[in-house]
C-alpha positions in Angstrom: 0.5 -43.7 -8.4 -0.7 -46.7 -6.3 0.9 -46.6 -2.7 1.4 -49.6 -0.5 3.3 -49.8 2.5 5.3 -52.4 2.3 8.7 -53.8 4.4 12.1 -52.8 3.3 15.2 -55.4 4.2 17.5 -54.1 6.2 20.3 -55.4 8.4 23.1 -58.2 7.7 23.6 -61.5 6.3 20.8 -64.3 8.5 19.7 -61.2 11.0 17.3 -59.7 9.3 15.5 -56.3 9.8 13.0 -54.6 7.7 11.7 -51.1 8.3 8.3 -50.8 7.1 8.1 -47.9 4.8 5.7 -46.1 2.3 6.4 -46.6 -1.6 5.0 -46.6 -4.9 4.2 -49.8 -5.5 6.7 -49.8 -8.6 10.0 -49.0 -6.9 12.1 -51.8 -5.9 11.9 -53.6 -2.3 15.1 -51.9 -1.2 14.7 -48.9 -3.8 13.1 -45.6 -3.3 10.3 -44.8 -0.8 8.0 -42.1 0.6 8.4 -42.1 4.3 9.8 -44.3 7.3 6.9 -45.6 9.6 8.2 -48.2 12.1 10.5 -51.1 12.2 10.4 -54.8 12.7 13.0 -56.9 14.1 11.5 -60.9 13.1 14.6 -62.1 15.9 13.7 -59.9 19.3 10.2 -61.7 19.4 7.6 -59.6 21.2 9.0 -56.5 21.1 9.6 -57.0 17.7 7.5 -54.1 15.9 7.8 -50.5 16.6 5.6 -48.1 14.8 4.6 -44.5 14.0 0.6 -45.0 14.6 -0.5 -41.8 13.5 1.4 -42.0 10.6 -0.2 -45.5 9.6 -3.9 -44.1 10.5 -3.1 -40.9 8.0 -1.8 -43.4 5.5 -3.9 -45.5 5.5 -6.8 -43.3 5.6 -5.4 -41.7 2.2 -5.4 -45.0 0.3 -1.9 -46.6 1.0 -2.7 -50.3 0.9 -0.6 -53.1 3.1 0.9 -55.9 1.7 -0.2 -59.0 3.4 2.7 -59.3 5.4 2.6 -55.5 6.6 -0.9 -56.7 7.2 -1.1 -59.4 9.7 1.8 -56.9 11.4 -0.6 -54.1 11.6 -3.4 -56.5 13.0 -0.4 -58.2 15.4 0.1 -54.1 16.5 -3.7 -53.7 17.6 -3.7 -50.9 14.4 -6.4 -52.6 12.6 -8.5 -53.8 15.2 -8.6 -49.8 16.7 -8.8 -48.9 13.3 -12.1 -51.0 12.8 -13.3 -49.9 16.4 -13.1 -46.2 15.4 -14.7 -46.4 12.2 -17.4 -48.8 13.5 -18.3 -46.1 16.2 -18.7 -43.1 13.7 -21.0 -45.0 11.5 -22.7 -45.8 14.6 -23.0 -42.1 15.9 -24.1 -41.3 12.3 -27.2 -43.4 12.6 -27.9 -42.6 15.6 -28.1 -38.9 14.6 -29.8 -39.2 11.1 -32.8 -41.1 13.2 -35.6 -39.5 14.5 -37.0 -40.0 17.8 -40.6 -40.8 17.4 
């Protein structure tokens, strides 16, 4: 089962809101999903995306792959660029401990 997490419409006719969800990446775009993590209102402008972070790091870290959309949202968040940080500062501490000082 591929999992991607993906937006979900939401809301009324020309006011749109999606809640950004976890699904198989079968299911319909308004069918059945895994789990709720965040909302994004496109009309409120910069308070527009509200998320679970943890919830996208453990995703995420399991495999769940964004859509491009969910994407450049995540990167609009400061999620990815943390992300990246993080992962660039183990690999880091891991060198720095598998070399010996001479």
């Amino acid at each position: 089962m591929a999992v991607k997490i993906r937006l979900r419409r939401e809301g009324r006719k020309k006011t749109p809101m999606y809640r950004i969800v976890i699904a198989d990446s079968k299911a319909p775009r308004d069918g059945r999903f895994i789990e709720i993590i965040g909302q994004y209102q496109p009309q409120l402008g910069e308070n527009a995306i509200n998320l679970k972070h943890d919830r996208v790091e453990y995703w995420m870290n399991v495999g769940a792959l964004p859509t491009d959309t969910v994407r450049s949202l995540l990167r609009r968040a400061g999620i990815l660029k943390s992300r990246h940080e993080a992962r660039l500062a183990a690999k880091l501490q891991a060198n720095a401990v598998a070399l010996p000082e001479a």
